[in-house]
C-alpha positions in Angstrom: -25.2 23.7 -11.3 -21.8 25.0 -11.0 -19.9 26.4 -13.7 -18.4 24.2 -16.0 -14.4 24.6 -15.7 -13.4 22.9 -18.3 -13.9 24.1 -22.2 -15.5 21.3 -24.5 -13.0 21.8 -27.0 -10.5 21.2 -24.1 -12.7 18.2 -23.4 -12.3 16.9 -26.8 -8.4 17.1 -26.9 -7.6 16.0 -23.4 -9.0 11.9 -21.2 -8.3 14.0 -18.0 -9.9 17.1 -18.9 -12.8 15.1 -20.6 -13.4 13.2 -17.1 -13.4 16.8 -15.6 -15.9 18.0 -17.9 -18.2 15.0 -17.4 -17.3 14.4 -13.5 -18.6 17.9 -13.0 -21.3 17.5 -15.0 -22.9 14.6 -12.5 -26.0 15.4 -10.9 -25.7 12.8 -8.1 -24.1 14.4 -5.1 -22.0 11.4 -4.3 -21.7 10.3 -7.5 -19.8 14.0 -8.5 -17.7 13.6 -4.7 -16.6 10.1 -6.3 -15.4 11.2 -9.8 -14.0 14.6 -8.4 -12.3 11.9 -5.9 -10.2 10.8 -8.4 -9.4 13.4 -11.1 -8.5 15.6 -8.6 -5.0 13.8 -7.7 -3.9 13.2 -11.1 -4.6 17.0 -11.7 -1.9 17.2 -8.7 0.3 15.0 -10.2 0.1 17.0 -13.5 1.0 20.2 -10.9 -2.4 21.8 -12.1 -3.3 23.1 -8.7 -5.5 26.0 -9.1 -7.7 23.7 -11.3 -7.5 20.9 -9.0 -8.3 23.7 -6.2 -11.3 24.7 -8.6 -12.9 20.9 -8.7 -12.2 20.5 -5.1 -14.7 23.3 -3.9 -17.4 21.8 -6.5 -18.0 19.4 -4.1 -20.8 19.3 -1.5 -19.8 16.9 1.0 -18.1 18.9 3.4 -15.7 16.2 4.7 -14.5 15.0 0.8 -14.1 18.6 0.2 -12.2 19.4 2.9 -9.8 16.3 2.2 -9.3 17.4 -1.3 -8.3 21.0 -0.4 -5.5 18.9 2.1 -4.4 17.2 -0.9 -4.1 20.4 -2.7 -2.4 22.5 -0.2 0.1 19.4 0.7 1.1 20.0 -3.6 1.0 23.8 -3.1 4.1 23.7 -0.3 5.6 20.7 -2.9 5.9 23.1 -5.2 7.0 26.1 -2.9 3.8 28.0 -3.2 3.2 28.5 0.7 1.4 31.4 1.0 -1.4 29.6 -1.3 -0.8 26.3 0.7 -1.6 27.9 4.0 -4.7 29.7 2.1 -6.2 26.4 1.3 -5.5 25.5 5.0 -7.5 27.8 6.0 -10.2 27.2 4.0 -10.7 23.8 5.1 -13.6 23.5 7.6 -13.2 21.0 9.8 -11.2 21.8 12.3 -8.7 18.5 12.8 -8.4 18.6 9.3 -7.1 22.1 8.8 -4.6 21.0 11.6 -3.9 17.9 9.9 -3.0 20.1 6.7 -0.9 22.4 8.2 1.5 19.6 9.4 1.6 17.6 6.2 2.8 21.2 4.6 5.1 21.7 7.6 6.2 17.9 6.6 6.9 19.1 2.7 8.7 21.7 3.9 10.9 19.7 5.7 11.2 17.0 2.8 12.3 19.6 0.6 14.9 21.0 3.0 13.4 24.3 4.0 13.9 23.3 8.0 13.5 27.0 9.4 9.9 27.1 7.4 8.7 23.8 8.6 9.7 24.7 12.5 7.8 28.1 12.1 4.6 26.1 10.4 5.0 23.4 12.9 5.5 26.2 15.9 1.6 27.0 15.4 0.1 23.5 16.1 -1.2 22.3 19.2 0.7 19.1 18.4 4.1 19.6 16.4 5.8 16.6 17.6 6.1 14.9 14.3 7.2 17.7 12.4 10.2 18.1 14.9 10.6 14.6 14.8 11.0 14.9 10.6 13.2 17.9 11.2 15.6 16.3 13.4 15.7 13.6 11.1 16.7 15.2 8.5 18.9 17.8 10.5 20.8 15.0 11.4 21.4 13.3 8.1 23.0 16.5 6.7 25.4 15.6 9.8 24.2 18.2 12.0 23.5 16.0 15.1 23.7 18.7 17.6 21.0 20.5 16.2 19.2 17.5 15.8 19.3 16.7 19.3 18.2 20.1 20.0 15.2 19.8 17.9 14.7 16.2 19.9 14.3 18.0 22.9 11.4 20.1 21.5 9.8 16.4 21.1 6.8 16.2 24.0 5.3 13.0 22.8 7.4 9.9 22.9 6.3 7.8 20.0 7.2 11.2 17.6 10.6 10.6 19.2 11.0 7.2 18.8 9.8 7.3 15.3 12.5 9.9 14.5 15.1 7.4 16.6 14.3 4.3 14.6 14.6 6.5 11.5 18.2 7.6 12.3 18.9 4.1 13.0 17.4 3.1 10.1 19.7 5.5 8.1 22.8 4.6 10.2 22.5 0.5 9.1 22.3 1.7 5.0 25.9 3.4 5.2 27.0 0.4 7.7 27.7 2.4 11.1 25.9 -0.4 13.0 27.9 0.9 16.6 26.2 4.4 16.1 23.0 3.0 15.5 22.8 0.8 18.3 23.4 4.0 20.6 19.9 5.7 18.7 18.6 2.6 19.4 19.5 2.6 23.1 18.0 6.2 22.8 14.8 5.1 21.0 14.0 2.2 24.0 14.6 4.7 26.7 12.1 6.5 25.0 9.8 4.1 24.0 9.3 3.3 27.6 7.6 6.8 28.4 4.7 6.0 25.9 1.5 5.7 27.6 -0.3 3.8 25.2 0.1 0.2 26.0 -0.7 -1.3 22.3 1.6 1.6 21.1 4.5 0.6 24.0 4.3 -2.5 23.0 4.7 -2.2 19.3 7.3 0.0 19.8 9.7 -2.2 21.8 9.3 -4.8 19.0 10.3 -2.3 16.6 13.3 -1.3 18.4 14.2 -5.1 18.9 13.6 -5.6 14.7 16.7 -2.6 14.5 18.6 -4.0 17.4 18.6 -7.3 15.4 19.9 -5.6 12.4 22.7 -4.2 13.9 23.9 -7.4 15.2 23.3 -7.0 19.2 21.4 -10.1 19.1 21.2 -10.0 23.1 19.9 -6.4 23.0 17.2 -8.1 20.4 15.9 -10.6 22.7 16.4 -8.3 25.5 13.9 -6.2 24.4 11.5 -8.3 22.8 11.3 -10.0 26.2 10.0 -6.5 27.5 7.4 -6.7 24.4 6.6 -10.6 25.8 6.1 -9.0 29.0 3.7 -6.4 28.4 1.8 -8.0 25.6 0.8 -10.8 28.6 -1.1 -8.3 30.7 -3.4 -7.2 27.8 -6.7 -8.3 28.0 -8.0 -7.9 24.4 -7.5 -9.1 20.7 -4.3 -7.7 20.1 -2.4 -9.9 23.1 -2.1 -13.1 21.0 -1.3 -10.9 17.8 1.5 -9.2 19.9 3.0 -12.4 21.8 3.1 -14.2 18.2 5.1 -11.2 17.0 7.6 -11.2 19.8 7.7 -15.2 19.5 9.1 -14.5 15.7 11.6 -12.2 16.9 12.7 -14.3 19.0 13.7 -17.2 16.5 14.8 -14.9 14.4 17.6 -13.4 17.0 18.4 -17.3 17.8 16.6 -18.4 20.5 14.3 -21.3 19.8 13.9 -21.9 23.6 11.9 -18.1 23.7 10.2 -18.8 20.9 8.5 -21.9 21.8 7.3 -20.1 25.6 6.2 -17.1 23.5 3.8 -19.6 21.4 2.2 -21.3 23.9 1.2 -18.4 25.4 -1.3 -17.5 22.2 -4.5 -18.7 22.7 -6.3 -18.1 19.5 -5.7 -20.9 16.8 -5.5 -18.6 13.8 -2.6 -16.1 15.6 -0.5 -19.4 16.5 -1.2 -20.8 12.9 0.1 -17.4 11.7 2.8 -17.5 14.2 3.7 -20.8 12.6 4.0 -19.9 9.5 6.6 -16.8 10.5 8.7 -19.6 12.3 8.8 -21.5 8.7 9.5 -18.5 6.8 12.2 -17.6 9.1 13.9 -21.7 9.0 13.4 -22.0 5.7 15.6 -18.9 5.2 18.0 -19.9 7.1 18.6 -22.9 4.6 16.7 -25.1 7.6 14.3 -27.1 5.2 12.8 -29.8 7.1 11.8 -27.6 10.0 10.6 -24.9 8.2 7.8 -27.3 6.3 7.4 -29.0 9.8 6.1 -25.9 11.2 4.3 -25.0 8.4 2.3 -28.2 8.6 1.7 -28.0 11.9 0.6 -24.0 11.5 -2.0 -25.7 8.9 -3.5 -28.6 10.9 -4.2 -25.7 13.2 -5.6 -23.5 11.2 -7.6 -26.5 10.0 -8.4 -27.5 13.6 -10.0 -24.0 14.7 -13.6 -24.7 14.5 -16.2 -21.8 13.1 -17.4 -21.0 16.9 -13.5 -20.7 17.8 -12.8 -17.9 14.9 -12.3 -14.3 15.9 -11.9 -12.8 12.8 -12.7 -15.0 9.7 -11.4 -12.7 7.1 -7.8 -12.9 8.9 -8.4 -17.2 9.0 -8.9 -16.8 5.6 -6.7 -14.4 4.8 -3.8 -16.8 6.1 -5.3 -20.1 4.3 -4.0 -18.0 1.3 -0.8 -17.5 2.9 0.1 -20.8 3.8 -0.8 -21.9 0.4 1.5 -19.8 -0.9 4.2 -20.7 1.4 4.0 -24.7 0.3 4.9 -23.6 -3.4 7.3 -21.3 -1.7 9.1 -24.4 0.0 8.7 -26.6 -3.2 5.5 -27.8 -2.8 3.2 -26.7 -5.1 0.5 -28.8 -5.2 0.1 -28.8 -2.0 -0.2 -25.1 -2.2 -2.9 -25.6 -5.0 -4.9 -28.0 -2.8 -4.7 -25.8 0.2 -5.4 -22.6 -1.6 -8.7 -24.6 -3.2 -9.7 -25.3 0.3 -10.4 -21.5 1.3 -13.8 -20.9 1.7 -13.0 -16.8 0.9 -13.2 -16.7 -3.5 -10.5 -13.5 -3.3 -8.5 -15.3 -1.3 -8.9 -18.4 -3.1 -8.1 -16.8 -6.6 -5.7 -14.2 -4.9 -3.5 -17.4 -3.8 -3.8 -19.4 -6.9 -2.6 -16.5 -8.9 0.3 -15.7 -6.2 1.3 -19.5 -6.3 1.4 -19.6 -10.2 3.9 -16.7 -10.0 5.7 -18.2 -7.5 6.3 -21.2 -10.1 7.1 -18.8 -13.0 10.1 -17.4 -11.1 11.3 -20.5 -10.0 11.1 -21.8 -13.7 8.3 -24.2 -13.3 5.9 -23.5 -16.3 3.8 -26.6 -16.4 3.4 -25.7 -12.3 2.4 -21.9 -12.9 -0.1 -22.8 -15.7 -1.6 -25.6 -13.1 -2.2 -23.3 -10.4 -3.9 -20.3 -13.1 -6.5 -23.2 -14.3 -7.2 -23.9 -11.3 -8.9 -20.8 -11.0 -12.6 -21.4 -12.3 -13.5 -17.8 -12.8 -13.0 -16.1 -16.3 -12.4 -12.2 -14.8 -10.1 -13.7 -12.0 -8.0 -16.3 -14.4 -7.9 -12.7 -16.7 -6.0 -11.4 -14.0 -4.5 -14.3 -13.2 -2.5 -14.2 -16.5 -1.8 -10.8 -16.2 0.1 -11.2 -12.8 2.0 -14.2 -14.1 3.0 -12.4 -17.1 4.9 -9.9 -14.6 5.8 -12.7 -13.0 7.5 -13.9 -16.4 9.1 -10.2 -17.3 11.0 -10.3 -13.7 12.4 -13.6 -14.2 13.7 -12.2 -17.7 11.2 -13.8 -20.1 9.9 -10.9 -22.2 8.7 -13.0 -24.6 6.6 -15.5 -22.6 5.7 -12.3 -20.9 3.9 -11.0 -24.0 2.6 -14.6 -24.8 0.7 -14.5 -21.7 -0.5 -10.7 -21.5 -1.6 -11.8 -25.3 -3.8 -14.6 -23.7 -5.1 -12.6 -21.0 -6.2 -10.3 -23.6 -8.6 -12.1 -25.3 -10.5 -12.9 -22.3 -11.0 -9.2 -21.6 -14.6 -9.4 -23.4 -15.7 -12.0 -21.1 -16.0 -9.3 -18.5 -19.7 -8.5 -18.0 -19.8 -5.2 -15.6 -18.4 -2.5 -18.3 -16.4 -0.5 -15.7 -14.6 -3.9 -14.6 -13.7 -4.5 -18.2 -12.5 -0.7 -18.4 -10.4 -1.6 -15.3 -8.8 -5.0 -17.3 -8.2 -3.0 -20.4 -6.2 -0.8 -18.5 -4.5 -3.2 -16.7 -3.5 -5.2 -20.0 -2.6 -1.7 -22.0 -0.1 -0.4 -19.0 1.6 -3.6 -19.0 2.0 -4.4 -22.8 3.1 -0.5 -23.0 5.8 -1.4 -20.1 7.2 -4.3 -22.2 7.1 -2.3 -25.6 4.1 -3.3 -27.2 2.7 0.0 -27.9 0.6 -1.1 -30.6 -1.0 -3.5 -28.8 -1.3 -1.1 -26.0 -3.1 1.4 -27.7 -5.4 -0.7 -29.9 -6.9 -2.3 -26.3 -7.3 1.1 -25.1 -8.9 2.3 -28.1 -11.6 -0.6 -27.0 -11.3 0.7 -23.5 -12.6 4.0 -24.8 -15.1 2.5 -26.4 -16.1 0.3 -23.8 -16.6 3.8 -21.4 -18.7 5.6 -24.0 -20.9 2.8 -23.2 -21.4 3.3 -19.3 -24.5 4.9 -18.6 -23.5 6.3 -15.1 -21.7 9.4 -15.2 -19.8 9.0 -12.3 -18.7 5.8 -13.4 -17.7 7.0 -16.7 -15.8 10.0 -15.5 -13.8 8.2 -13.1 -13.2 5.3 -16.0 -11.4 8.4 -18.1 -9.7 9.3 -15.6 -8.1 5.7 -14.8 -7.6 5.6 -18.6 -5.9 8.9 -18.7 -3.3 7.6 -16.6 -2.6 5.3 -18.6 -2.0 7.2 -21.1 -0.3 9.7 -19.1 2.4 7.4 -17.7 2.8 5.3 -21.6 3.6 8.9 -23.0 0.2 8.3 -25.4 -1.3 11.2 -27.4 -5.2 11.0 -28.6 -5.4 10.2 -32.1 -8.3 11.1 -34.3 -10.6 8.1 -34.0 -10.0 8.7 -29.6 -11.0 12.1 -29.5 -14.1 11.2 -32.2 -15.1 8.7 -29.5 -14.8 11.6 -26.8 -16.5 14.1 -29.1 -19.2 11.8 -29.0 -19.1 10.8 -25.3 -19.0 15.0 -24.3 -21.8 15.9 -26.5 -24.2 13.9 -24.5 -23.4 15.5 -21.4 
């Protein structure tokens, strides 16, 4: 066994350092990988790197081990310690991955503004185009567009350059210089023409139509999105009817119906033009058109409802968008039609995930009896738990702080209802996070005292370490110090390690 890093008494006085001391202690190969998984970040985001370092080569699995170090160097260059961020670089076996390290610290140096550091890093790699692309970007934000363009020229692979392109634009439209943006953008489809990728072409055309939108060249939008239509025809696999029902949507969206409507009926596969439906309604009933919107979404429903098991392609994405549409009809007013949709699914998480979405829906929009409907609906104790906890945010954003903490209270007491001891860990911390966010720190730390508890009694090790270190965040981010009865608990947990 390796070397324990962490002191007991360090254990003892610390939730991160105790799930350190008992993560490392796991005999189960995997089960140490997991728990090392995920102390390892939060020792990053503490800047702890030479301990995170430390736990990272504890691990056997070569491939976790090598993604940790990444993780670890990326911090390193964060925090301007280069020389050791290249170190851990190097250190990393696998090849593509110590090539994928060596850009993301490139990257950092470029986030952090250290442009000459991240060229020279980025100057070693086989494949540097992103890193330029990130330069250039940010070269030309400081309002040094002529050595941005130079950088762009060191670009070999198109979509690096229309990524950087789109991002410029992207910048451009916050301070309102829509006439410089459409000439990036004019830039970024010359460019996006050269990619040899056809999915990639494709996606990129519709992205650069999105920004020409935004800009106002309407014409330009549809212009291009035609290009996207065009392409996405010839494509003779799965993604063809996801790509012609994204270019359909642009289409509305710039203002031409006429577009739209050819785009959609050349999707074959019921579940893309359902989904390609319900973008159309989204898009009408922002536009204050009411009637059509929940005409289309009808119609995107008796299709969905239409495609037969034999005709799905992917059921998880059917389902996936049973939950959507659900959502939509409380959206648009029509919440019990949402409910009754959203019962329909055949997919539980989906099912529960909608009825939960649809009661916040009906919080925001004021509707208490509607929101409270929609959570009973849900026929599962863990998932109504949840449930509550999602409407409560739901309540705090609409600027009820007091019905927020009436519902966090109720979801609280169905907390002990969860059977699987990590799962209740998991709700505890969900319930003490958010009652510390509204102020309730007393509440907060008396559920994470029985979060605690409720660890000490998970036999796994692995589980229990990565538990801590969930809890530990919580802690961390609620400004929480261990009291006396915590770190008895821990003493006890750590002595039977």
């Amino acid at each position: 066994m390796t070397e324990q890093l962490i002191a007991w008494e360090d254990a003892r006085e610390d939730l991160l350092a105790c799930a350190a001391y008992v993560g490392q202690s796991v005999k189960s190969s995997e089960g140490h990988s997991d728990a090392v998984k995920a102390i390892v970040p939060l020792y990053l985001a503490n800047d702890q790197v030479d301990l995170a370092a430390e736990l990272a080569n504890t691990v056997d699995d070569p491939f976790a081990r090598d993604r940790l170090l990444m993780l670890v160097a990326e911090k390193c260059a964060a925090l301007d310690d280069d020389e050791y961020a290249l170190q851990l670089a190097d250190a990393i076996e696998d090849h593509g991955l110590q090539l994928q390290a060596r850009e993301k610290i490139a990257l950092q140096k470029s986030a952090k503004g250290d442009l000459d550091k991240a060229a020279e890093i980025a100057g070693a790699l086989p494949h540097p185009d992103y890193v330029f692309a990130d330069i250039a970007i940010r070269q030309f934000i400081k309002g040094d567009e002529a050595a941005a363009d130079k950088t762009l020229g060191e670009i070999q692979f198109p979509a690096a350059e229309v990524h950087a392109f789109h991002t410029i634009a992207a910048e451009l439209i916050k301070v309102e210089k829509n006439d410089r943006a459409g000439e990036i953008l004019d830039d970024a489809l010359e460019a996006a023409a050269e990619i040899e990728h056809h999915e990639e072409r494709i996606r990129a055309f519709a992205e650069t139509a999105n920004l020409y939108f935004e800009v106002g060249r309407k014409d330009k939008a549809i212009e291009t999105y035609d290009q996207a239509k065009t392409e996405a025809e010839v494509l003779d696999n799965i993604h063809r009817d996801y790509f012609l029902g994204a270019t359909a949507i642009g289409f509305l969206q710039a203002g031409s119906l006429e577009l739209a409507d050819r785009a959609l009926d050349l999707v074959n596969d019921k579940t893309q033009t359902a989904s390609c439906l319900a973008g159309f309604a989204r898009v009408l009933w922002d536009r204050e058109e009411r009637a059509e919107a929940l005409e289309a979404l009808d119609e995107a429903y008796a299709i969905l409802k239409s495609e037969h098991e034999k005709e799905t392609r992917d059921s998880r994405a059917k389902n996936a968008l049973y939950a959507t549409i659900a959502v939509l009809y409380a959206r648009f007013e029509k919440p019990d039609r949402g409910i009754e949709i959203a019962q329909e699914n055949n997919n539980e998480d989906e099912q529960y995930s909608a009825l939960a979405q649809i009661a916040q829906v009906m919080e925001l929009a004021g509707d208490d009896d509607k929101a409270h409907q929609a959570i009973k609906a849900i026929p599962d104790d863990v998932n109504r738990m949840f449930g509550l906890i999602g409407l409560s945010g739901a309540a705090d954003r609409a600027g009820n702080k007091e019905k927020a903490i009436e519902i966090l209270q109720e979801a609280s007491t169905m907390a002990d209802s969860v059977d699987r001891l990590s799962s209740r860990s998991g709700a505890y911390n969900e319930l003490a996070a958010r009652f510390a966010e509204l102020g309730e720190n007393d509440k907060a730390r008396k559920i994470s005292l029985e979060n605690l508890e409720t660890i000490a009694q998970i036999k796994d090790d692995s589980i229990r370490a990565v538990s801590l270190a969930r809890l530990a965040s919580v802690y961390t981010d609620a400004g929480f110090e261990l009291n006396e009865a915590e770190k008895e608990i821990i003493g006890r947990m750590i002595g039977k390690v």
